[in-house]
Biotite code that builds the C-alpha atoms (Angstrom):
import biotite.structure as struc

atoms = struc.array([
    struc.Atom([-72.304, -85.237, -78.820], chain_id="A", res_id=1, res_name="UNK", atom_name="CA", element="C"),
    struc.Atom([-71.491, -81.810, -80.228], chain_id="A", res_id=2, res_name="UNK", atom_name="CA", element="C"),
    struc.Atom([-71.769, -78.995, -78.363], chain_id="A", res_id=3, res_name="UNK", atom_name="CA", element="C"),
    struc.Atom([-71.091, -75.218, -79.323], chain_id="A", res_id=4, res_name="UNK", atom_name="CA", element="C"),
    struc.Atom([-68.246, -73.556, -78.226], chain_id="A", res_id=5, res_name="UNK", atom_name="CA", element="C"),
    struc.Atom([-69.888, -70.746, -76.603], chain_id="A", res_id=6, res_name="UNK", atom_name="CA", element="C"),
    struc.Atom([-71.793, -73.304, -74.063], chain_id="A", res_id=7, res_name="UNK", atom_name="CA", element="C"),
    struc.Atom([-68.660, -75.263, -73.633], chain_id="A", res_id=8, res_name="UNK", atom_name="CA", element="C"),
    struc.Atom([-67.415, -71.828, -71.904], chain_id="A", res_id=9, res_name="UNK", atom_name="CA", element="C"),
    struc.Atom([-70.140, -71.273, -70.224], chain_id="A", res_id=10, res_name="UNK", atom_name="CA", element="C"),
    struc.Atom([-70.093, -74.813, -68.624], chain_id="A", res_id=11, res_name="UNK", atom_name="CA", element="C"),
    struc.Atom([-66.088, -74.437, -68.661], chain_id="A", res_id=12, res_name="UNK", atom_name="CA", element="C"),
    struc.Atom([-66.064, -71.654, -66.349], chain_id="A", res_id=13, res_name="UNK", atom_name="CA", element="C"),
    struc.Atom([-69.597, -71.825, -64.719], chain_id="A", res_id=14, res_name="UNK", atom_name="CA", element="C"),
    struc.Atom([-70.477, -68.207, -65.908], chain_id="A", res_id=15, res_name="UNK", atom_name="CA", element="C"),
    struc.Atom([-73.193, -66.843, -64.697], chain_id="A", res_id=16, res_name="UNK", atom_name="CA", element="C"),
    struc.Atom([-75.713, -64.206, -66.575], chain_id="A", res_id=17, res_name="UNK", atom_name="CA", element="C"),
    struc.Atom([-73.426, -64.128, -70.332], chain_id="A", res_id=18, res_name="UNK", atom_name="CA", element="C"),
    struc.Atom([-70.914, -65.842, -72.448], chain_id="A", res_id=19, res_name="UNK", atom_name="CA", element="C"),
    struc.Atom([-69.244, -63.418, -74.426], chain_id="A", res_id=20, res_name="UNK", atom_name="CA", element="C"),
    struc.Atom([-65.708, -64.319, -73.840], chain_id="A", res_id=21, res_name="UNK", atom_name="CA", element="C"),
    struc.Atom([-63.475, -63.983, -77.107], chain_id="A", res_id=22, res_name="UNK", atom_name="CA", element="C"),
    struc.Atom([-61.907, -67.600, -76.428], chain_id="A", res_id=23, res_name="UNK", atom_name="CA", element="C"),
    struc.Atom([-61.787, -69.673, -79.494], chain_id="A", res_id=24, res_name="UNK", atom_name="CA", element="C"),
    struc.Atom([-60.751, -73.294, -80.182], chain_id="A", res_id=25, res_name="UNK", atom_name="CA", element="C"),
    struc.Atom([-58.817, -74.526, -82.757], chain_id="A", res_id=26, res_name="UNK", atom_name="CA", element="C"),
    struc.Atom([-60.775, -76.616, -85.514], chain_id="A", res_id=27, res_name="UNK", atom_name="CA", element="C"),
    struc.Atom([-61.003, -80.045, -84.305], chain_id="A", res_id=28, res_name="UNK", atom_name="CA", element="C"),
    struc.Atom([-59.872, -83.310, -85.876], chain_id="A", res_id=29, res_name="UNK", atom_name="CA", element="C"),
    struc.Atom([-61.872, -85.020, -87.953], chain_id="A", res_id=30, res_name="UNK", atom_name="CA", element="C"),
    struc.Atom([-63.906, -88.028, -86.230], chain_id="A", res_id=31, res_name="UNK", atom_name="CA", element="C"),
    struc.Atom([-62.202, -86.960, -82.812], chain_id="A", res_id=32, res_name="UNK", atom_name="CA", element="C"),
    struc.Atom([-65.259, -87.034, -81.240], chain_id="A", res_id=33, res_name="UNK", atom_name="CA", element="C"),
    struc.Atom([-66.640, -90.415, -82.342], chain_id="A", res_id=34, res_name="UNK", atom_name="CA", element="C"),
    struc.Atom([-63.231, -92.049, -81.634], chain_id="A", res_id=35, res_name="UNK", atom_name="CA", element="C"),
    struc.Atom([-63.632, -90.171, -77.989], chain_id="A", res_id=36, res_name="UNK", atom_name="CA", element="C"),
    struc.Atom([-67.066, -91.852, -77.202], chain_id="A", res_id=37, res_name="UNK", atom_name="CA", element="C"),
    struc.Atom([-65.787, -95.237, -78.397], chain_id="A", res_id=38, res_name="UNK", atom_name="CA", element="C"),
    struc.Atom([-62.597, -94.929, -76.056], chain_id="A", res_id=39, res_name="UNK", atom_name="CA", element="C"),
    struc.Atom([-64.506, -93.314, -73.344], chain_id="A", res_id=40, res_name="UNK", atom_name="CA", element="C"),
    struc.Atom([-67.320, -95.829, -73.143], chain_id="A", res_id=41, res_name="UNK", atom_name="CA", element="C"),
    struc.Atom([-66.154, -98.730, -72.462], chain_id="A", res_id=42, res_name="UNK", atom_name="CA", element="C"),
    struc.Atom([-63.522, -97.587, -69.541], chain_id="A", res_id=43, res_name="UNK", atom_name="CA", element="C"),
    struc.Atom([-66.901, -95.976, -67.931], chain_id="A", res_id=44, res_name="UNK", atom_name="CA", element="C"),
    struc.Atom([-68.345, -99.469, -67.741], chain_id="A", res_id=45, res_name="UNK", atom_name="CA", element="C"),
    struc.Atom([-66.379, -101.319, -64.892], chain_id="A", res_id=46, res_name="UNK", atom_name="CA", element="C"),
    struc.Atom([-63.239, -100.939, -66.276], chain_id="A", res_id=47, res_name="UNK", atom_name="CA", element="C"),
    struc.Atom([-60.101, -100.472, -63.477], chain_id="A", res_id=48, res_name="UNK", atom_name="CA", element="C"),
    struc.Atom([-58.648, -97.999, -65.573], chain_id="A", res_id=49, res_name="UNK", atom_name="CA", element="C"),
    struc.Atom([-61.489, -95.237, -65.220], chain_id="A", res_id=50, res_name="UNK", atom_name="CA", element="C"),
    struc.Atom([-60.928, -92.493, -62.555], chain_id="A", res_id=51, res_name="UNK", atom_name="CA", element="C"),
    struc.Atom([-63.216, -92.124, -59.538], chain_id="A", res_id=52, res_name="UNK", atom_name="CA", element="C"),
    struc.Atom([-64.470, -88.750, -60.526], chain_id="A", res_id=53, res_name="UNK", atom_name="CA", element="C"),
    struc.Atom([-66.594, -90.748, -63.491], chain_id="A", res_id=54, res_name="UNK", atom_name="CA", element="C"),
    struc.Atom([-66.928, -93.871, -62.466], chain_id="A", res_id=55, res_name="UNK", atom_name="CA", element="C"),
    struc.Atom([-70.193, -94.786, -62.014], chain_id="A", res_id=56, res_name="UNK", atom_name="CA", element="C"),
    struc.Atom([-71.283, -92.627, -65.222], chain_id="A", res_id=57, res_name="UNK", atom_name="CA", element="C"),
    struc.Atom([-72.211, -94.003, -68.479], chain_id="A", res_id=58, res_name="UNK", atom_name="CA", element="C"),
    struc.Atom([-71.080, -92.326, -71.667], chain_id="A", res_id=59, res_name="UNK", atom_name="CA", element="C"),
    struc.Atom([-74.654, -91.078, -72.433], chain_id="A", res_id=60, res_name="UNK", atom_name="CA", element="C"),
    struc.Atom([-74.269, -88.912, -69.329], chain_id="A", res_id=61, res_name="UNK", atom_name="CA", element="C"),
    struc.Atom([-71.518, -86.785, -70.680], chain_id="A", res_id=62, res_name="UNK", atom_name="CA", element="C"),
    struc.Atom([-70.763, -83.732, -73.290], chain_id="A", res_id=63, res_name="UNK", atom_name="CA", element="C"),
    struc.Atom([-67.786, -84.299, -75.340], chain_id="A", res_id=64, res_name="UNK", atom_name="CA", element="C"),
    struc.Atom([-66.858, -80.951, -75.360], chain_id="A", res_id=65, res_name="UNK", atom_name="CA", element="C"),
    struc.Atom([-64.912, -79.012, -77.934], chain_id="A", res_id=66, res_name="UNK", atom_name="CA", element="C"),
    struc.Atom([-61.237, -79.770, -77.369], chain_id="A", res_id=67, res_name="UNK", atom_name="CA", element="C"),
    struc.Atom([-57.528, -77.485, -76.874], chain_id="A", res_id=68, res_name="UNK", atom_name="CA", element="C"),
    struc.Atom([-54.666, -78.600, -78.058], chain_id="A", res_id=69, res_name="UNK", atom_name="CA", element="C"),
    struc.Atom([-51.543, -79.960, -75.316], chain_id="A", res_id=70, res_name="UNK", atom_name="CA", element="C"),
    struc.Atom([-48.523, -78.355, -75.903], chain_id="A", res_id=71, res_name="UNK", atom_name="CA", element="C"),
    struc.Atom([-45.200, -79.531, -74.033], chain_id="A", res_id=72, res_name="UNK", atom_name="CA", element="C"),
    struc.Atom([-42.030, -77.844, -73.985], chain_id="A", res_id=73, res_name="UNK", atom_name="CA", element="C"),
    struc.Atom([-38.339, -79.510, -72.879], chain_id="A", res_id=74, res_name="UNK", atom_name="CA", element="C"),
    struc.Atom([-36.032, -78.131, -69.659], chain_id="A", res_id=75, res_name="UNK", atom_name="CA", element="C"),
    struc.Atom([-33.536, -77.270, -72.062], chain_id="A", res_id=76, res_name="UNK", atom_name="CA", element="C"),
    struc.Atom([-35.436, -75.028, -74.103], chain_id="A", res_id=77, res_name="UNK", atom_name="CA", element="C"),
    struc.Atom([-36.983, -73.344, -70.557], chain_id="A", res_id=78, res_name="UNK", atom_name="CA", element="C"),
    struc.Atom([-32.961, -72.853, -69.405], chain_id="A", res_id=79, res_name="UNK", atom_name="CA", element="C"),
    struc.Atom([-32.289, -71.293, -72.921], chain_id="A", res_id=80, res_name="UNK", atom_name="CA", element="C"),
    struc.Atom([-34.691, -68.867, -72.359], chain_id="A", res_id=81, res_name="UNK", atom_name="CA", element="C"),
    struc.Atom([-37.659, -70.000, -74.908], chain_id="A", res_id=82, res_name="UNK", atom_name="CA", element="C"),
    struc.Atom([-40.457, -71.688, -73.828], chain_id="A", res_id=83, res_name="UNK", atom_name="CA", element="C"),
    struc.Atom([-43.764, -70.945, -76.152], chain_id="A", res_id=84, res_name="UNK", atom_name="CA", element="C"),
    struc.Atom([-42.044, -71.146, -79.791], chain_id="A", res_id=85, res_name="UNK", atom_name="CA", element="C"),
    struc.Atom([-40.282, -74.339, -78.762], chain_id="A", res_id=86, res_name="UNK", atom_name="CA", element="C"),
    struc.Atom([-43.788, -75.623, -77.643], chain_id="A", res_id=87, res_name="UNK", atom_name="CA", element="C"),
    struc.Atom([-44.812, -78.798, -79.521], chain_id="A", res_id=88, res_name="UNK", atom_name="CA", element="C"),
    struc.Atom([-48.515, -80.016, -80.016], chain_id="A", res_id=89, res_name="UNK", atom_name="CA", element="C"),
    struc.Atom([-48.353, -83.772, -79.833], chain_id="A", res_id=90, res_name="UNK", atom_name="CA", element="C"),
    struc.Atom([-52.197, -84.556, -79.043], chain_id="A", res_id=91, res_name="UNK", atom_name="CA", element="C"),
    struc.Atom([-55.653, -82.795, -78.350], chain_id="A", res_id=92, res_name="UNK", atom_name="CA", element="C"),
    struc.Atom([-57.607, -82.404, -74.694], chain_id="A", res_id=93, res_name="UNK", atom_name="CA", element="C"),
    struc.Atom([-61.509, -83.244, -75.419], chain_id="A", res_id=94, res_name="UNK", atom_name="CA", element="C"),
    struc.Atom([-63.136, -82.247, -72.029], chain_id="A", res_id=95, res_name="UNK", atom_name="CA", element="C"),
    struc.Atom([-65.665, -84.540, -70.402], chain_id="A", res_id=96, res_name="UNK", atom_name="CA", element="C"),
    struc.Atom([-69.180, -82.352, -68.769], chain_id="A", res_id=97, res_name="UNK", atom_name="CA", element="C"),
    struc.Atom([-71.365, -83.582, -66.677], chain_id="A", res_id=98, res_name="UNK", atom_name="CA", element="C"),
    struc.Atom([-73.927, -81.229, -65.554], chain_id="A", res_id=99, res_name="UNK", atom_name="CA", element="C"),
    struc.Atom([-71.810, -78.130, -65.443], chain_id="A", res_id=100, res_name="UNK", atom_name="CA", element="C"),
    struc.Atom([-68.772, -79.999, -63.679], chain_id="A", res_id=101, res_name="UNK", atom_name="CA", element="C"),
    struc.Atom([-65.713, -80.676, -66.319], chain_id="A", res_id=102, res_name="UNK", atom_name="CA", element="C"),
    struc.Atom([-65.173, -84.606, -64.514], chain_id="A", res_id=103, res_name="UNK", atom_name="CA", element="C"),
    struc.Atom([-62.448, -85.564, -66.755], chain_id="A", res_id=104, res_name="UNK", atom_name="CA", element="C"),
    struc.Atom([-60.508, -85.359, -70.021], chain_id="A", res_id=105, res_name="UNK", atom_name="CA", element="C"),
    struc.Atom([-59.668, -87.257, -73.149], chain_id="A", res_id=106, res_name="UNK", atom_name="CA", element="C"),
    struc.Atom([-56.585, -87.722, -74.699], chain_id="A", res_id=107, res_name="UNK", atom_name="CA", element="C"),
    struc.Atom([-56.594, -87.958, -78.239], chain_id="A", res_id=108, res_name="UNK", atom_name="CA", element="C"),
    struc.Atom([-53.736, -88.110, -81.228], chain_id="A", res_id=109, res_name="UNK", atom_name="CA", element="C"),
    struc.Atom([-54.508, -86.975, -84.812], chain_id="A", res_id=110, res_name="UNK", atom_name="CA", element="C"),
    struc.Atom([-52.836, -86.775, -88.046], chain_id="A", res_id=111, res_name="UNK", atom_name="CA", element="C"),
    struc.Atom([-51.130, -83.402, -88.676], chain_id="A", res_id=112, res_name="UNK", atom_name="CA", element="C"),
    struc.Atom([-51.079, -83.192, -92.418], chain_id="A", res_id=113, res_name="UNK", atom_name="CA", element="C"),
    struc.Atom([-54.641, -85.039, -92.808], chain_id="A", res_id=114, res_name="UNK", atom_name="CA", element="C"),
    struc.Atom([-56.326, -83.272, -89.853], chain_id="A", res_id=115, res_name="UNK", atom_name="CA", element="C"),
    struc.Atom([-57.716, -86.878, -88.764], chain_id="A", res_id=116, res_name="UNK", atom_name="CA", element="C"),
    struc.Atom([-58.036, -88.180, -85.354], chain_id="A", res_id=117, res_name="UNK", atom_name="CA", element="C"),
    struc.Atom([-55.936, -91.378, -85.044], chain_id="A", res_id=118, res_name="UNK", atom_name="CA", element="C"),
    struc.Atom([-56.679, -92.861, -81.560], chain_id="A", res_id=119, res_name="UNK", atom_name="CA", element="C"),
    struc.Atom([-57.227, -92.153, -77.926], chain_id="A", res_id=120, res_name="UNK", atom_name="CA", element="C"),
    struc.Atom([-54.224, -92.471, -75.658], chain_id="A", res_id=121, res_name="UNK", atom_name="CA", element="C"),
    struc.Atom([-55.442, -91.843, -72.283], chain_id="A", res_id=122, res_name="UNK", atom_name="CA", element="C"),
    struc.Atom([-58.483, -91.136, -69.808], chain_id="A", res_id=123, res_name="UNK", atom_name="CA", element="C"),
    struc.Atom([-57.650, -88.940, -66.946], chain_id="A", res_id=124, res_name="UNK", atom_name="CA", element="C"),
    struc.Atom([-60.043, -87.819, -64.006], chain_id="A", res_id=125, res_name="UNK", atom_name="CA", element="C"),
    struc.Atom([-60.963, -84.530, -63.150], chain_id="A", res_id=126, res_name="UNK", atom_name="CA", element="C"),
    struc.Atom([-59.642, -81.550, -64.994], chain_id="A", res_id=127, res_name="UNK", atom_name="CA", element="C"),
    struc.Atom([-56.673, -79.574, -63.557], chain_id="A", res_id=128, res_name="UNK", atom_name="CA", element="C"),
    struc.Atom([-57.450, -76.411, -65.426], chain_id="A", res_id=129, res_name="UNK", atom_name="CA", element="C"),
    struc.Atom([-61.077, -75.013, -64.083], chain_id="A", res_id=130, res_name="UNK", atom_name="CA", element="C"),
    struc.Atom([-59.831, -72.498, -61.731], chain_id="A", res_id=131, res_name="UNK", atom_name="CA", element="C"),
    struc.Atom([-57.425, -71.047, -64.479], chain_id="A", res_id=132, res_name="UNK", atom_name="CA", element="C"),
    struc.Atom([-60.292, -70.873, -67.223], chain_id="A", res_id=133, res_name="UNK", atom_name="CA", element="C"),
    struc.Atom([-62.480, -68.612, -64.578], chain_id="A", res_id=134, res_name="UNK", atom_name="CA", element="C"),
    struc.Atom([-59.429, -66.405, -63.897], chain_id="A", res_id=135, res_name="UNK", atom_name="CA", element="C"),
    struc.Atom([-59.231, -66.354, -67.847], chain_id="A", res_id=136, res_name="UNK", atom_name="CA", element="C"),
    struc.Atom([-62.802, -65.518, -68.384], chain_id="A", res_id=137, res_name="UNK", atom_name="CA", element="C"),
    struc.Atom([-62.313, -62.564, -66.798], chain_id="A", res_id=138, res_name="UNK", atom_name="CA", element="C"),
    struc.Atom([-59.917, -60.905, -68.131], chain_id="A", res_id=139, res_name="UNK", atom_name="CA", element="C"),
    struc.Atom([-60.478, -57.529, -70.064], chain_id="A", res_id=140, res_name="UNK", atom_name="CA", element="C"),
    struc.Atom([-58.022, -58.520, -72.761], chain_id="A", res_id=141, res_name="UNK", atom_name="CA", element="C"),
    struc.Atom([-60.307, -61.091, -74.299], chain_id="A", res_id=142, res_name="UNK", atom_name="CA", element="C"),
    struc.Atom([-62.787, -58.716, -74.764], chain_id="A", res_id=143, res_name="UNK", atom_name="CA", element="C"),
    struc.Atom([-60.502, -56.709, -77.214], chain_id="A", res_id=144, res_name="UNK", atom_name="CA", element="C"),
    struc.Atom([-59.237, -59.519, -79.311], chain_id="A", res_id=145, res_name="UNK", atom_name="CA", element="C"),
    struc.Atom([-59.556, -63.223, -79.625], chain_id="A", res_id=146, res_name="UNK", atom_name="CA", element="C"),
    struc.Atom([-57.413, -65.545, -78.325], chain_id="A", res_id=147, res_name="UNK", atom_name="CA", element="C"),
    struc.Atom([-57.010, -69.446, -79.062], chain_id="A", res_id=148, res_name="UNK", atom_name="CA", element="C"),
    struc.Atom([-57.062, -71.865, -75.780], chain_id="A", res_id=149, res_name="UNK", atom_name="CA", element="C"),
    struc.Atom([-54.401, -74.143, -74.797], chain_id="A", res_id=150, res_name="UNK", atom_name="CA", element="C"),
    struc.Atom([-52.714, -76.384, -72.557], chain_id="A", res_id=151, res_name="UNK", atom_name="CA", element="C"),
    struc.Atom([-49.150, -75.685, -72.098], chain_id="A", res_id=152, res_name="UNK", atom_name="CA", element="C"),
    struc.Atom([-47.086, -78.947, -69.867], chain_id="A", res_id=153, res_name="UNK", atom_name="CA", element="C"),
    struc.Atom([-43.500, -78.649, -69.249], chain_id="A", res_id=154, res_name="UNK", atom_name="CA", element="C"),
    struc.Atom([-43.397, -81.573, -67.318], chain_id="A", res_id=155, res_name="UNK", atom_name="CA", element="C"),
    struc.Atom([-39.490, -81.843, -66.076], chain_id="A", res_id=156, res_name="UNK", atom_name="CA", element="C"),
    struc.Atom([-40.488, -78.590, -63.834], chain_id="A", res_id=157, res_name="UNK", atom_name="CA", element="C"),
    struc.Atom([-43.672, -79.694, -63.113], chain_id="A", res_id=158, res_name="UNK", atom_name="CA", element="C"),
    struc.Atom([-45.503, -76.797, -64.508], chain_id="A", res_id=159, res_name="UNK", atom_name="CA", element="C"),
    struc.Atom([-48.722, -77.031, -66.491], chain_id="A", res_id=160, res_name="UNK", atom_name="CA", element="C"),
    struc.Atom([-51.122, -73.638, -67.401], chain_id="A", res_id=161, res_name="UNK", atom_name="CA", element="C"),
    struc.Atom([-53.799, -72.296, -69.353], chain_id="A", res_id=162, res_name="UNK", atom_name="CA", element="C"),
    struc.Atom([-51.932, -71.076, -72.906], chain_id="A", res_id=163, res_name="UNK", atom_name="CA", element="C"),
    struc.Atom([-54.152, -67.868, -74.119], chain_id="A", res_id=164, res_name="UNK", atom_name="CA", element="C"),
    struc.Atom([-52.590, -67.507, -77.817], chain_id="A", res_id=165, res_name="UNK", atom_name="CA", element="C"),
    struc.Atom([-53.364, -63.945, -79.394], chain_id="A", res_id=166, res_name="UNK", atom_name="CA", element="C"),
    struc.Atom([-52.416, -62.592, -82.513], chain_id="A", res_id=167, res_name="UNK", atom_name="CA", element="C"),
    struc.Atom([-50.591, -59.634, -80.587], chain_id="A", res_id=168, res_name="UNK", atom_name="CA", element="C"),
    struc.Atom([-49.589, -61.573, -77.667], chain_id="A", res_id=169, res_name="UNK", atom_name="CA", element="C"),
    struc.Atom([-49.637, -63.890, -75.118], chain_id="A", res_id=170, res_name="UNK", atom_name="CA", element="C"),
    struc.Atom([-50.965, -64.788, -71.718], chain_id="A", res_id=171, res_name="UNK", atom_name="CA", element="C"),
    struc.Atom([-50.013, -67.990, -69.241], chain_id="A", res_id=172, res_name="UNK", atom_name="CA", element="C"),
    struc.Atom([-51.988, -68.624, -66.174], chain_id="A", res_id=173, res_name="UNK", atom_name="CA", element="C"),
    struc.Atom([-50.613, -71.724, -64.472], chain_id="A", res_id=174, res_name="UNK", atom_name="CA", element="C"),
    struc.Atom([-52.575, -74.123, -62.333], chain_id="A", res_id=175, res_name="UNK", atom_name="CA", element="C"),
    struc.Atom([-52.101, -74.093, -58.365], chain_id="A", res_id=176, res_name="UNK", atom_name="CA", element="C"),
    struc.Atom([-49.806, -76.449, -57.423], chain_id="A", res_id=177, res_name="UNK", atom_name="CA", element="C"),
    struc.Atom([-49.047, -78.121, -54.034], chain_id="A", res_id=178, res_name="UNK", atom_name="CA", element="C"),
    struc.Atom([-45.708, -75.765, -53.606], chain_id="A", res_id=179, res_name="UNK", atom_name="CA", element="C"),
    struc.Atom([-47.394, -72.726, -53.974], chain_id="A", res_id=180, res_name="UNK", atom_name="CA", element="C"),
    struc.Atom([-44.738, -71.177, -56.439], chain_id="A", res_id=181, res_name="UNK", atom_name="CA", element="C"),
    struc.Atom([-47.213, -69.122, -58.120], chain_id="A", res_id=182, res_name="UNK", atom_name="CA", element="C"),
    struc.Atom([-50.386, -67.568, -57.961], chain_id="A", res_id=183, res_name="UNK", atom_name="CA", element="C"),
    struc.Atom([-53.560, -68.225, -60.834], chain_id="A", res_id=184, res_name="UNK", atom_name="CA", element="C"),
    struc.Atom([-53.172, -65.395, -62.382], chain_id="A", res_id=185, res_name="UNK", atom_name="CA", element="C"),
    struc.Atom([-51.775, -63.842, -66.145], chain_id="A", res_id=186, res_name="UNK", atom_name="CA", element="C"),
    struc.Atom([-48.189, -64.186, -66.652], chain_id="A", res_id=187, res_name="UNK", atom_name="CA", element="C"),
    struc.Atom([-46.201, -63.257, -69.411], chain_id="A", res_id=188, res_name="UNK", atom_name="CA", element="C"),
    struc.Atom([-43.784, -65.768, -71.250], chain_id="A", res_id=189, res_name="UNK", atom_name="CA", element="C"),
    struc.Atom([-40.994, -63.444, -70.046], chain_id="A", res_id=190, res_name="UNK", atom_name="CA", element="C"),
    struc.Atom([-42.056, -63.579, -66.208], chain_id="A", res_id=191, res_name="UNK", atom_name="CA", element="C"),
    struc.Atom([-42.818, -67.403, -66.478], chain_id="A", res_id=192, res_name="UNK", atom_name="CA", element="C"),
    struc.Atom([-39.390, -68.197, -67.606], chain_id="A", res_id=193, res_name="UNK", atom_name="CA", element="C"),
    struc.Atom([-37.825, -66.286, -65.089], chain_id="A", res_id=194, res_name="UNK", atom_name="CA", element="C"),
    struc.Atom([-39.818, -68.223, -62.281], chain_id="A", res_id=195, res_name="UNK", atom_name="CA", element="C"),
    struc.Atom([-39.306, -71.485, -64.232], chain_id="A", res_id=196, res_name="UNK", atom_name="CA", element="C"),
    struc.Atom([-35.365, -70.771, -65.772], chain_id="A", res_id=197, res_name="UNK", atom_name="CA", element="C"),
    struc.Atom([-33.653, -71.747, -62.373], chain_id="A", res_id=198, res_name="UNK", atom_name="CA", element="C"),
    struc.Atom([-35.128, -74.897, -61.834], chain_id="A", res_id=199, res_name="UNK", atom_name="CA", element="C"),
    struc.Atom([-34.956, -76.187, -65.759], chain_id="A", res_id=200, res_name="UNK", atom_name="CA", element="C"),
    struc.Atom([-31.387, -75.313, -65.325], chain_id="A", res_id=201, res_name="UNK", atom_name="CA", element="C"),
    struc.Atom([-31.055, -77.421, -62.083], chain_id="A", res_id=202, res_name="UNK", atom_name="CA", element="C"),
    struc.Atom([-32.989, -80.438, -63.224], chain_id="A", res_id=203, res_name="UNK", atom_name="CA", element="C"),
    struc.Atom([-30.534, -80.433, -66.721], chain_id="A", res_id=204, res_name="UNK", atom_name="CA", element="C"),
    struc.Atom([-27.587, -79.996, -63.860], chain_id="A", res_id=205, res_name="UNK", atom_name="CA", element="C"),
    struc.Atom([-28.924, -83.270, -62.049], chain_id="A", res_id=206, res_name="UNK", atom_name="CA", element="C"),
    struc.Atom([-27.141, -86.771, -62.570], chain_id="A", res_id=207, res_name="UNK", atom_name="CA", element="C"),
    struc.Atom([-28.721, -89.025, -64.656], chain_id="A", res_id=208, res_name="UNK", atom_name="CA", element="C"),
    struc.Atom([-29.119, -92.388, -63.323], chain_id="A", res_id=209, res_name="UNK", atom_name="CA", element="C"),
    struc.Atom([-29.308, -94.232, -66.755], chain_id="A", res_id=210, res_name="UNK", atom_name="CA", element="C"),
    struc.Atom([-26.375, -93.361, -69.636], chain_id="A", res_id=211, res_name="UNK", atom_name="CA", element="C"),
])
């Protein structure tokens, strides 16, 4: 099902009264959303692999919504000091709506050169991002320029965030996580890699069980 992007934030970030947020998404792969609903289905019927936050909904329930692009970045590139422009985009997030919940998210892989969706890699429940996309919505930056959505993951410090990508700069808000090391709110690359440098430089410092 397609769905515009301006009622994807709307049902993204459970605005109420407008939606007039300068957030834009990246153009989508080609057939992403078709291969999406044929990946999707079938785990919604039965299948052990489908999360508990849509089992018991049928693909016909849900909006396919626009997708973001995952970007992941490495520890040693964090301990270097660079984190966005050693970001790489290996797949796309297609966000799964039902009613005005986000209940899960779709992980898809397309061609780079062609534009064309390949295949769907992975169902996950829920979606880890909502409270960052309200703290984005309001912010009074957007409504001065646009700025393109992402997910940033560097997963050897266990950090994942909302990626705001402007053409004069850019903002991070990371999701809460179970330590508490940071609050939802805009960070600059600068101030995320000084939380983050320390511990990219002690997981890199760590033994490695495996040569």
């Amino acid at each position: 099902m397609n769905m515009n992007p301006k009622l994807l934030l709307c049902l993204a970030f459970v605005l109420s009264g407008y939606c007039d947020a300068a957030i834009v998404y990246p153009k989508a792969p080609d057939g992403g959303q078709q291969l999406v609903h044929e990946f999707v289905g079938p785990l919604l019927r039965g299948h052990p692999d489908a999360g508990v936050s849509v089992r018991g909904l049928q693909i016909e329930d849900l909006i396919i919504a626009d997708p973001s692009r995952w970007y992941g970045a490495g520890a040693t590139d964090l301990a270097s000091g660079r984190m966005l422009s050693a970001a790489k985009s290996s797949s796309w997030r297609y966000p799964l709506i039902y009613g005005t919940n986000a209940v899960g998210v779709a992980q898809l892989i397309a061609d780079e050169k062609t534009g064309k969706a390949l295949k769907c890699i992975a169902l996950d429940q829920g979606d880890n991002s909502r409270e960052a996309l309200r703290t984005a919505e309001q912010l009074p930056q957007i409504k001065k320029q646009d700025y393109e959505l992402r997910y940033l993951d560097v997963p050897a410090v266990l950090f994942q965030a909302i990626w705001l990508h402007g053409k004069s700069d850019d903002i991070i808000i990371p999701f809460p996580d179970k330590w508490k090391r940071w609050n939802c709110q805009p960070y600059s690359e600068r101030q995320i890699i000084k939380l983050l440098k320390p511990e990219a430089k002690k997981k890199l410092n760590e033994p490695k069980l495996f040569d």
